[in-house]
C-alpha positions as CSV (number, residue, x, y, z in Angstrom):
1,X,0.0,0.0,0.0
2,X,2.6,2.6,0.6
3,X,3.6,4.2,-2.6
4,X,5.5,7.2,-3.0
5,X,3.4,10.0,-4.0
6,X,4.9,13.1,-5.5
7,X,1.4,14.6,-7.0
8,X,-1.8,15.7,-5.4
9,X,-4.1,12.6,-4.8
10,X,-6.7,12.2,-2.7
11,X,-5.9,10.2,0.7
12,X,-7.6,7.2,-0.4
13,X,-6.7,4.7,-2.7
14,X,-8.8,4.3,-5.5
15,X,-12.1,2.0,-5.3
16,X,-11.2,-1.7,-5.9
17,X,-13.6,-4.3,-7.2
18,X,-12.6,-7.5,-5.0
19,X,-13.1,-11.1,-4.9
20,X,-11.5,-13.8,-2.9
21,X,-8.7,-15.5,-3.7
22,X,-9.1,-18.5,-5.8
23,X,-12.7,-18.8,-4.6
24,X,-14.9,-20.8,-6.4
25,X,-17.7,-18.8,-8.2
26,X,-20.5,-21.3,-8.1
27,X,-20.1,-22.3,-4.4
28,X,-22.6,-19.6,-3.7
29,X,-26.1,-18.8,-4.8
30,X,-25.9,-14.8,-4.6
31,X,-23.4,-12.2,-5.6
32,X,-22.2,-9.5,-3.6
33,X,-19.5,-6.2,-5.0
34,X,-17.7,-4.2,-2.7
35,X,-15.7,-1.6,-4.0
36,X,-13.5,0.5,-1.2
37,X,-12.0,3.4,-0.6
38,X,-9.7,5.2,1.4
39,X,-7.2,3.8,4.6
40,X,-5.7,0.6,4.7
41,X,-8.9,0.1,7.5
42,X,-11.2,0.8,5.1
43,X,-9.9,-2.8,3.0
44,X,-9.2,-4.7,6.1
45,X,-13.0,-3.8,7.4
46,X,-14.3,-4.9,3.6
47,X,-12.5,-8.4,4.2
48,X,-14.2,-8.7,7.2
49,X,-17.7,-7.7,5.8
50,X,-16.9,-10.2,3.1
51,X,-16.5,-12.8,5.6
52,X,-20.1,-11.8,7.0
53,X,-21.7,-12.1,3.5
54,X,-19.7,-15.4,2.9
55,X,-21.7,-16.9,6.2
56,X,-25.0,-15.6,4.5
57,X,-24.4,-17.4,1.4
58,X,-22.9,-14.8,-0.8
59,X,-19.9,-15.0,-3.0
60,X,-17.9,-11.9,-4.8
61,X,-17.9,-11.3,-8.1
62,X,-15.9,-8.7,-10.1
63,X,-19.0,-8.5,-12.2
64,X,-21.3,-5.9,-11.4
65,X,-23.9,-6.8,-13.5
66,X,-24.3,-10.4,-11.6
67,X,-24.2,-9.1,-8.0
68,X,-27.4,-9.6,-5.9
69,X,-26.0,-6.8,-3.5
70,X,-23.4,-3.9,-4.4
71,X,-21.5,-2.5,-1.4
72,X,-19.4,1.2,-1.6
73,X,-17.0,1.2,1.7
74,X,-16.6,4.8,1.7
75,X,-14.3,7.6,2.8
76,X,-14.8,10.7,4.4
77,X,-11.2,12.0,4.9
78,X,-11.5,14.6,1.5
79,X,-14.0,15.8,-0.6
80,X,-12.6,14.3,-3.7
81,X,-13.4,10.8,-1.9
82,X,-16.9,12.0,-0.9
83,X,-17.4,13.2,-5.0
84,X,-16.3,9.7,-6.3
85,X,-18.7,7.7,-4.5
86,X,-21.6,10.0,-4.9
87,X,-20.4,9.4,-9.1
88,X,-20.3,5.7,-8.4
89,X,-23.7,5.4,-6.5
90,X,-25.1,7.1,-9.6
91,X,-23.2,4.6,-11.9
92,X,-24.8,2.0,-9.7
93,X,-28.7,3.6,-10.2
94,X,-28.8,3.0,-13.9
95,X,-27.4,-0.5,-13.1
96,X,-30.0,-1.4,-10.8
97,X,-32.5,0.2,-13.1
98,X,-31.5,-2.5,-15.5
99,X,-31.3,-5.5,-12.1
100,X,-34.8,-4.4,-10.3
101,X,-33.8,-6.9,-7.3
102,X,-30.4,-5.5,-6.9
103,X,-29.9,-3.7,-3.4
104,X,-26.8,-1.0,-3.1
105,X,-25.5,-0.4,0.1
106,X,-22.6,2.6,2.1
107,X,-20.5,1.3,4.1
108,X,-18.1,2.9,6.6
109,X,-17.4,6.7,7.3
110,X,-19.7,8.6,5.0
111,X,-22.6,6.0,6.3
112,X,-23.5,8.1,9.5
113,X,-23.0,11.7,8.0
114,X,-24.5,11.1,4.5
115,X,-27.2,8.6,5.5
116,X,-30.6,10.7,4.6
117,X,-28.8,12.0,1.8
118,X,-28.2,8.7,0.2
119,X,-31.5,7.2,2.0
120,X,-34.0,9.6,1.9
121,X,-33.1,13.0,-0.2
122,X,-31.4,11.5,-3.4
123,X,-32.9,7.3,-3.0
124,X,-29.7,6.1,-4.3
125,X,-29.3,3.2,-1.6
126,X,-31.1,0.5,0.1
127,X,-29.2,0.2,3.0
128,X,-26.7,2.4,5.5
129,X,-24.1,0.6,7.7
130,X,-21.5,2.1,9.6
131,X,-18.4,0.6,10.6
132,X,-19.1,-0.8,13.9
133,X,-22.5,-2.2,12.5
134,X,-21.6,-5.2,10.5
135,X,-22.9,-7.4,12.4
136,X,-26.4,-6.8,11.6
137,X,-25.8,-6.3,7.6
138,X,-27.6,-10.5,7.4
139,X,-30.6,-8.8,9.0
140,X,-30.5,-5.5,7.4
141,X,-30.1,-7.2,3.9
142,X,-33.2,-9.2,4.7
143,X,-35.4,-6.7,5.4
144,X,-33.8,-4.6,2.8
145,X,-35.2,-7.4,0.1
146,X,-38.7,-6.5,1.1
147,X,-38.2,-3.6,0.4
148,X,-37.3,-1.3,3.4
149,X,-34.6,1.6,3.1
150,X,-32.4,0.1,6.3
151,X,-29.5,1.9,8.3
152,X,-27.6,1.0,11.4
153,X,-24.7,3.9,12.0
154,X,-24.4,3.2,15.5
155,X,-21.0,3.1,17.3
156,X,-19.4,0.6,19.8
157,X,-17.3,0.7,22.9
158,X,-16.5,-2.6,22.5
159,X,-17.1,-4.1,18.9
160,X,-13.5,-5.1,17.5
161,X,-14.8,-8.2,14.9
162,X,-12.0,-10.2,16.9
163,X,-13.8,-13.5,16.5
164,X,-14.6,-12.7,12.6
165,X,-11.7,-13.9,10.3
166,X,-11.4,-12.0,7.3
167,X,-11.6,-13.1,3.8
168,X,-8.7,-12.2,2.4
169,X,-9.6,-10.1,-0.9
170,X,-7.7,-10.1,-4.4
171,X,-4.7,-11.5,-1.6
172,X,-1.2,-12.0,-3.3
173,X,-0.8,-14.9,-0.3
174,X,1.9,-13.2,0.7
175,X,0.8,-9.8,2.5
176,X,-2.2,-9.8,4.4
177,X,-3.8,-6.8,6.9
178,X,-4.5,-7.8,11.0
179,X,-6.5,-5.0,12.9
180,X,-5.6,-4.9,16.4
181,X,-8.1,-1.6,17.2
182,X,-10.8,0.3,16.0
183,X,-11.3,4.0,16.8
184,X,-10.1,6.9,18.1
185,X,-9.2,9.2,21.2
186,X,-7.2,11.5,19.1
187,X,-9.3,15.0,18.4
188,X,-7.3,16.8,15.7
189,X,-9.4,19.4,14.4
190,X,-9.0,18.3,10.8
191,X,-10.6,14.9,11.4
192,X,-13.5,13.5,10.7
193,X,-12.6,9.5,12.1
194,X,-13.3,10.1,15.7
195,X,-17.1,10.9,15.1
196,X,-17.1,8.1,12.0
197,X,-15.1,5.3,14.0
198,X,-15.9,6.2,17.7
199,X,-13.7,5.3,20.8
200,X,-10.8,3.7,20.8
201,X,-10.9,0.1,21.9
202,X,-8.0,-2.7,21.6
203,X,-8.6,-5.9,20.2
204,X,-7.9,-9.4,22.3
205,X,-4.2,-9.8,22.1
206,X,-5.3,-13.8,21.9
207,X,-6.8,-13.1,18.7
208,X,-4.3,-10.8,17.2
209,X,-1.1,-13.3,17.6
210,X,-3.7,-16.4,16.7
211,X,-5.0,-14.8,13.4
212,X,-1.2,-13.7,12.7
213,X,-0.1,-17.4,13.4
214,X,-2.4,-18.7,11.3
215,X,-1.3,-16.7,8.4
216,X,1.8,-18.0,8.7
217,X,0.8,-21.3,8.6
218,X,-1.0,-20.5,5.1
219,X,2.0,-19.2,3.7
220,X,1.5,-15.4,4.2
221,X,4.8,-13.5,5.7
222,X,3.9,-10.5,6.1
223,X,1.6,-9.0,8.2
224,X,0.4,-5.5,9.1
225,X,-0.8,-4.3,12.1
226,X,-3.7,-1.9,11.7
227,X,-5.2,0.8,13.8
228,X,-5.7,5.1,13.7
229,X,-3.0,4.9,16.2
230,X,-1.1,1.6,16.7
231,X,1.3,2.9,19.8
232,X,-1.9,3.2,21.7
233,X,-2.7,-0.2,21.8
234,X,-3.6,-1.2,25.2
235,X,-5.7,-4.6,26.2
236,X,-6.8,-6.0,29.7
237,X,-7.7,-9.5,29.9
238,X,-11.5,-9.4,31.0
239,X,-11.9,-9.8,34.6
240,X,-7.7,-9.1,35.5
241,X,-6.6,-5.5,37.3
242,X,-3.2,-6.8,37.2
243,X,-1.0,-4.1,35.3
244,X,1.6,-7.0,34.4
245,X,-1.1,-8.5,32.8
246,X,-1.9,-5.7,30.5
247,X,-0.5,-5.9,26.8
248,X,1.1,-2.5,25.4
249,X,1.9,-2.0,21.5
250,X,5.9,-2.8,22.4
251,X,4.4,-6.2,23.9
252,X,2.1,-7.3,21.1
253,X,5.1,-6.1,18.7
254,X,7.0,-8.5,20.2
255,X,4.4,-11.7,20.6
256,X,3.8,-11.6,16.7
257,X,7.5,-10.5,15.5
258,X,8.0,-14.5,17.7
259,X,5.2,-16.3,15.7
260,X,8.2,-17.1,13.4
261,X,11.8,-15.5,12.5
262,X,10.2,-15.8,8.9
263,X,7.2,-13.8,9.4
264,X,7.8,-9.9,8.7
265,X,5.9,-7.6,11.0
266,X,4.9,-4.1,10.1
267,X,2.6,-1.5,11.6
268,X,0.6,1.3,10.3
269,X,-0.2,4.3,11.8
270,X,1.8,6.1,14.5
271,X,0.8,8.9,16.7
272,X,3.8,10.4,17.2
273,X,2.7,11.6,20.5
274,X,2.3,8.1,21.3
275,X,5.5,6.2,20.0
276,X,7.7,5.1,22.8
277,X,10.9,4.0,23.2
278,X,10.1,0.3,24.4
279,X,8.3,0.1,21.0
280,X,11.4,1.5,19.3
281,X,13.8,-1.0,21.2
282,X,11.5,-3.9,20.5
283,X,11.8,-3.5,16.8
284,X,15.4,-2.8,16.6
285,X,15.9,-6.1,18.7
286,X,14.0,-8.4,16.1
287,X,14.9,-8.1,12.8
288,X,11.6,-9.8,11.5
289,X,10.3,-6.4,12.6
290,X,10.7,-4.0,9.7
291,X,12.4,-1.0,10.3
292,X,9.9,1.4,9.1
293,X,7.4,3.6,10.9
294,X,4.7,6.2,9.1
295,X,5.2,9.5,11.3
296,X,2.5,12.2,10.5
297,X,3.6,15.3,11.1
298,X,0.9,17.2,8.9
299,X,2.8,20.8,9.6
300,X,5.6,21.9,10.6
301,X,4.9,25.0,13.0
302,X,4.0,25.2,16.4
303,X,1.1,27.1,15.8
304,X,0.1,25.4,13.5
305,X,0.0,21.9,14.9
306,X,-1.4,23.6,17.6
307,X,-4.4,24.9,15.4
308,X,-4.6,21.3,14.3
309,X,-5.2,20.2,17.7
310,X,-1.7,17.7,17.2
311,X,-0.5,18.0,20.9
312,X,3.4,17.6,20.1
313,X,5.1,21.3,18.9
314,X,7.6,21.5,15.7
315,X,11.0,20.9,18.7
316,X,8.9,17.6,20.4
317,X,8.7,16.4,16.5
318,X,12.0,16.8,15.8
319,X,13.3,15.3,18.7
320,X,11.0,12.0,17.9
321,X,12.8,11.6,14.6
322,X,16.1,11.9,16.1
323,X,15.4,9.4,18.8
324,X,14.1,6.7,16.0
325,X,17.5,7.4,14.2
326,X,19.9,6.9,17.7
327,X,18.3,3.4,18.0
328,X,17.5,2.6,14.5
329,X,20.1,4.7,11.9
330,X,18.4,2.5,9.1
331,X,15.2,3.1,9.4
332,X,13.0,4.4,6.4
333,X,10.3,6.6,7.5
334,X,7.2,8.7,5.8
335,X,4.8,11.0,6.8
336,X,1.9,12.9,5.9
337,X,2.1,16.8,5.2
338,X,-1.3,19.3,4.7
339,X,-0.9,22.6,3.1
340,X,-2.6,25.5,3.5
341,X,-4.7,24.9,7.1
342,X,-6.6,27.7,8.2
343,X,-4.6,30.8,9.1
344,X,-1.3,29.7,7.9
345,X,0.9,32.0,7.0
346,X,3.9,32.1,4.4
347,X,6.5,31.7,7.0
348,X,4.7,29.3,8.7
349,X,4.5,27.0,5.2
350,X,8.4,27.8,5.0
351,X,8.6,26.1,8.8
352,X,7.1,22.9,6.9
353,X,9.7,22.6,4.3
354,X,12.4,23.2,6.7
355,X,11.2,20.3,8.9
356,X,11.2,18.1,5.9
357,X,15.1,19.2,5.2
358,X,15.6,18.4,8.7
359,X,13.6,14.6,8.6
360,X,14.7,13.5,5.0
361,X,11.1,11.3,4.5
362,X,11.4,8.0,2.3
363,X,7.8,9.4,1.2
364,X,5.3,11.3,1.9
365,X,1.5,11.5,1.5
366,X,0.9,15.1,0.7
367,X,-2.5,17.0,0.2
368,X,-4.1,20.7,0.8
369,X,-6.2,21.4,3.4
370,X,-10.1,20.6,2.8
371,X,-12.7,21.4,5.1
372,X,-14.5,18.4,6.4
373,X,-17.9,19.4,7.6
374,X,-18.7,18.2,11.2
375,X,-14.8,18.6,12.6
376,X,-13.2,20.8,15.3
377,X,-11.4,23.0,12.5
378,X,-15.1,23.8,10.5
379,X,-16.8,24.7,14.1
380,X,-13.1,26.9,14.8
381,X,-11.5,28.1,12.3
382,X,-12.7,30.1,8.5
383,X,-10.9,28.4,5.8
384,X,-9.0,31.2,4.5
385,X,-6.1,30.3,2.8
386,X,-7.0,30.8,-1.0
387,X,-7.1,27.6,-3.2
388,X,-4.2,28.8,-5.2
389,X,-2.1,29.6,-2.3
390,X,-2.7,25.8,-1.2
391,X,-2.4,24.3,-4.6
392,X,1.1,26.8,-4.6
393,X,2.4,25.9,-1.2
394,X,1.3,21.7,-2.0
395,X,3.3,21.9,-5.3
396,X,6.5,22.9,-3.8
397,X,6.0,20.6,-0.8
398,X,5.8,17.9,-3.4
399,X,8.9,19.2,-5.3
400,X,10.9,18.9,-2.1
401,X,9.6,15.7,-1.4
402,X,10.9,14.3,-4.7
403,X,14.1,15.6,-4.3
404,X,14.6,13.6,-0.9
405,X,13.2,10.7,-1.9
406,X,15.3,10.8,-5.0
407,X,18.8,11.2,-3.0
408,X,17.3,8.8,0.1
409,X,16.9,6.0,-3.0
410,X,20.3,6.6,-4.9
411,X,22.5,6.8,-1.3
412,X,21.2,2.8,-1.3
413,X,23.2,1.8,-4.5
414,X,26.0,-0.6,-3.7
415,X,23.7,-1.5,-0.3
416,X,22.5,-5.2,-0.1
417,X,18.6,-6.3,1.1
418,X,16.9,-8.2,2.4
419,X,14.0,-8.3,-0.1
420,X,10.3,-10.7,0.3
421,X,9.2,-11.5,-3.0
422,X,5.4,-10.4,-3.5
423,X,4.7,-11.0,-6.6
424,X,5.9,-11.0,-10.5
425,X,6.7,-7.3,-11.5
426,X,4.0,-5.2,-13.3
427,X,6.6,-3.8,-16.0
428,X,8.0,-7.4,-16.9
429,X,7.4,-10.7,-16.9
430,X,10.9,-11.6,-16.0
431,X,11.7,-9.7,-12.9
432,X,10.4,-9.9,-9.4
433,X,9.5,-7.5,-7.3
434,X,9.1,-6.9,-3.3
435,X,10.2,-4.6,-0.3
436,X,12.7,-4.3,1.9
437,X,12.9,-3.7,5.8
438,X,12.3,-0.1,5.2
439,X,9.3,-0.6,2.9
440,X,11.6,0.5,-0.7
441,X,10.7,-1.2,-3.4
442,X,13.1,-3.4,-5.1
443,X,12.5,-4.8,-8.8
444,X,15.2,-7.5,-9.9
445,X,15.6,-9.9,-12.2
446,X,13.8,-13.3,-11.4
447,X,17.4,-15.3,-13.7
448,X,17.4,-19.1,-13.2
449,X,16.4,-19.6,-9.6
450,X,13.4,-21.5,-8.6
451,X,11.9,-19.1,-6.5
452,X,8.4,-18.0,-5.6
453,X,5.9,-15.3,-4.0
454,X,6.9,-15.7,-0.1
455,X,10.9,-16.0,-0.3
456,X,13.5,-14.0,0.5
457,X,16.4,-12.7,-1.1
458,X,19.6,-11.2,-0.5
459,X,19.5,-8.2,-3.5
460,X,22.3,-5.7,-4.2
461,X,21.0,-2.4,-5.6
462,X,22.3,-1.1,-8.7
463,X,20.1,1.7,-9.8
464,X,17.2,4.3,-8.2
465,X,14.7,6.3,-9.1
466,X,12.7,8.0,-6.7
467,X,10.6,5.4,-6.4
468,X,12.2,2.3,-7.3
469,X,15.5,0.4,-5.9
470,X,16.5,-2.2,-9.5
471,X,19.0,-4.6,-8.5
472,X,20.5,-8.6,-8.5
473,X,19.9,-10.5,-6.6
474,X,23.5,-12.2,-4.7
């Protein structure tokens, strides 16, 4: 999932059509399509919603046309994202127009906000589920065929689908998504996920290592860790008060990282108010743990990130970064940058790009401020930073990007890897391609070996872009 991005894109990934891997069409007497968008949270929740359907009877298809029920997981980070699934929900009326028994349903983070929009105002779908509510889309569905408009938006204090195993969607069999939480305490006044995802609650720490464990045991090795804010994982065995009981970040870290030397552990995303240095030590002691951490920093002045509700200042940043690098000088790091919040000034914006000399990012995910209705920063703040001052301020955020990524990728020529093969490379049938510890990835020639999705590989890099480590493989 992590790409570098040097343009403006929208914080989501582009909708994906998915069905399961090598799942038989005709074991199942209805269809269902689930397109997502958005976080990495977004796709794990749609695996698990797929796994729900699965119980009810009903395979995916990439066919639209044959689906007995069309899901949209949707994101409400930008407006862009909100604009694309409003297009798509149309797409999907003229469909349906076409499939009179068809029912279309929102899933996830626009579901609570949008719902009598979608429901009631502009009747373009049958049901409404947020992402807590799952569990009742069998019943929803049901009443949805008799032709009810059905909606369940309602959020949990303690829903974390930890007994639900996900099916994994359009998986390579290598790489494979594990949510540990759901939610969260974080208020910054740019985000919309606290009132679309709730509380923050930790999943069973039983579950997490099981579910990782049995990956393994599928032939997946890699696994991601999943939550808004990993480092503030926390889980209490029900019924204990002992503290030595309790399982922190650095501790589950460390549980998975020892399901096997050969499974690779990453995590995704970091608070960097949050991040401590037993989480930092625990992955410099394994080295099945990559050495890679996504930091957001989203500005680089005080006031700013002040403004943003961020609770760290620009010094309490810095000094983060320069931990991470005393106890791990190899490891590749990214962030995520906003142009353009309310109020900023010129010399403020000039405070970002000089943080970004200061932290050298692998990558970064880059975008201009856009007002979400609903959030701390459209009750606060006007949005008055003109749209060509953003777009002006993003573009040369972006341009300093590249440059770093560009010199960050050629300083690892002549540097050897450890590389996992994940799958054939999209460019050419004869090379493979995969990452390394730090999350680059390498492209290199597949030769004479008899090798497969899953290995590893000792590659020394003889080219960059700033993108893309090429090189052989020793």
């Amino acid at each position: 999932m992590a790409e570098v991005l040097h343009k403006e894109v929208d914080e989501t990934r582009q909708g994906e059509a998915y069905a399961p891997f090598a799942a038989d069409p005709n074991q199942y007497s209805k269809k269902f399509y689930i397109e997502s968008y958005g976080c990495q949270m977004n796709f794990s929740d749609s695996e698990i919603v797929a796994s729900i359907l699965q119980e009810q009877g009903f395979g995916a298809t990439r066919n639209l046309e044959e689906a007995n029920l069309v899901l949209l997981n949707t994101c409400s980070i930008r407006e862009k994202a909100e604009q694309t699934v409003r297009s798509r929900l149309q797409t999907f009326r003229k469909i349906k127009q076409q499939n009179p028994g068809m029912l279309v349903g929102v899933l996830g983070c626009m579901a609570e906000r949008l719902k009598a929009k979608f429901l009631e105002e502009e009747k373009l779908v049958d049901i409404v589920v947020g992402p807590d509510a799952y569990r009742s889309l069998p019943g929803l569905i049901s009443e949805a065929e008799g032709g009810q408009k059905m909606v369940n938006v309602l959020l949990s204090r303690e829903e974390t689908y930890a007994d639900i195993a996900p099916v994994r969607l359009d998986s390579n069999g290598v790489s494979a998504f594990v949510s540990i939480m759901r939610g969260c305490n974080n208020m910054c006044s740019f985000c919309v996920v606290p009132f679309t995802r709730g509380r923050e609650r930790s999943r069973d720490a039983v579950s997490i290592v099981a579910e990782c464990r049995n990956l393994f045991e599928r032939g997946y090795r890699e696994v991601t860790l999943l939550g808004q804010n990993v480092d503030s994982y926390h889980y209490m065995p029900e019924g204990s008060t002992d503290l030595e009981q309790s399982v922190t970040f650095a501790t589950l870290l460390e549980m998975v990282a020892l399901v096997s030397p050969l499974l690779r552990v990453r995590f995704s995303t970091s608070h960097p108010k949050d991040i401590t240095d037993d989480v930092l030590f625990t992955m410099a002691k394994y080295e099945n743990i990559c050495k890679y951490i996504h930091l957001p920093v989203q500005a680089g002045n005080t006031r700013i990130l002040q403004a943003m509700n961020r609770t760290y200042t620009r010094e309490w940043y810095l000094a983060k970064v320069k931990r991470i690098r005393e106890i791990m000088p190899d490891c590749g790091m990214s962030t995520d940058v906003i142009s353009g919040f309310c109020t900023e000034t010129e010399e403020e914006h000039q405070d970002t790009l000089s943080l970004m000399d200061l932290c050298r990012f692998d990558m970064a995910y880059m975008f201009s401020y856009s007002e979400r209705p609903g959030t701390l920063a459209a009750r606060r703040y006007t949005d008055d930073v003109p749209e060509e001052v953003k777009k002006r301020r993003l573009e040369e955020i972006i341009s300093l990007q590249k440059s770093h990524s560009a010199e960050i990728y050629l300083n690892d020529i002549g540097k050897t890897y450890k590389v996992l093969i994940e799958a054939t490379s999209k460019r050419s049938e004869l090379n493979w391609s995969g990452r390394n510890s730090q999350n680059r990835m390498v492209v290199f020639p597949k030769g004479d070996r008899d090798l497969k999705k899953g290995d590893y590989v000792e590659v020394k890099i003889t080219s960059a872009t700033s993108a893309t480590l090429r090189g052989e493989m020793i």
